[in-house]
C-alpha positions in Angstrom: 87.2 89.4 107.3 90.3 89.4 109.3 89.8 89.4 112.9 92.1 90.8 115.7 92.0 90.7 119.5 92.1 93.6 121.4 92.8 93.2 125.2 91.5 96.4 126.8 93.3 97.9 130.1 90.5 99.4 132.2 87.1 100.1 132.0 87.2 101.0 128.7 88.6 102.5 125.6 87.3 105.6 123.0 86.4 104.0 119.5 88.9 106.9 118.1 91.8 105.4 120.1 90.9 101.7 119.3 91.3 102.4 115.4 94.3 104.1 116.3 95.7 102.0 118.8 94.6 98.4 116.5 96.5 100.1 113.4 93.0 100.1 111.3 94.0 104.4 111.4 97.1 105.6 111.6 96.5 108.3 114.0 93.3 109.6 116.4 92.8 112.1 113.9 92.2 109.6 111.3 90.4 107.1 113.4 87.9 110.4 113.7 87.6 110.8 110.3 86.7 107.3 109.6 83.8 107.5 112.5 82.6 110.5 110.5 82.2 108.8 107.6 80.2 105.9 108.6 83.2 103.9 108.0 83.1 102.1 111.3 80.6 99.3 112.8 80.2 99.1 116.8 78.1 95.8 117.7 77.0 95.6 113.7 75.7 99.3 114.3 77.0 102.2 112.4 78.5 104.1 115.6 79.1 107.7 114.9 80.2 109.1 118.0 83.9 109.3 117.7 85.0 108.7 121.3 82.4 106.1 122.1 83.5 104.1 125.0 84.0 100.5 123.6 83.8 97.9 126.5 85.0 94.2 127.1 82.6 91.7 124.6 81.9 94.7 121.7 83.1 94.1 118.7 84.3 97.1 116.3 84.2 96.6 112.6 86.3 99.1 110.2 87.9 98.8 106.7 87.7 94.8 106.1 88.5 94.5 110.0 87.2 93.0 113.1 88.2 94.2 116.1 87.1 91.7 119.1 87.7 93.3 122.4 88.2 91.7 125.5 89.7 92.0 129.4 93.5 91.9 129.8 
């Protein structure tokens, strides 16, 4: 599983933005759809609220992809 670093700007960031944002969707819409699906891992949990706030230490899991988030 490739892995990539996020460094997160504030407090937080909404899981739709982070696929978005990461290039794992190619737009909020279809970061949204993915979350719908069951496509996308927050922590090793299937998270399905689409603009869950993902904080500094989570890790976000999506399509083959690990998304390691920490502080700028």
């Amino acid at each position: 599983m490739n892995t990539i670093l996020f460094s997160l700007r504030g407090d937080f960031v909404a899981l739709c933005d982070l696929l978005k944002l990461t290039g794992i969707a190619t737009s909020g819409g279809e970061g949204k759809a993915l979350v719908a699906m069951g496509a996308v891992k927050v922590d090793g949990q299937v998270e399905s609220r689409k603009t869950a706030k993902i904080r500094t230490g989570q890790v976000v899991e999506c399509q083959g992809l690990r998304v390691e988030v920490a502080s700028d």
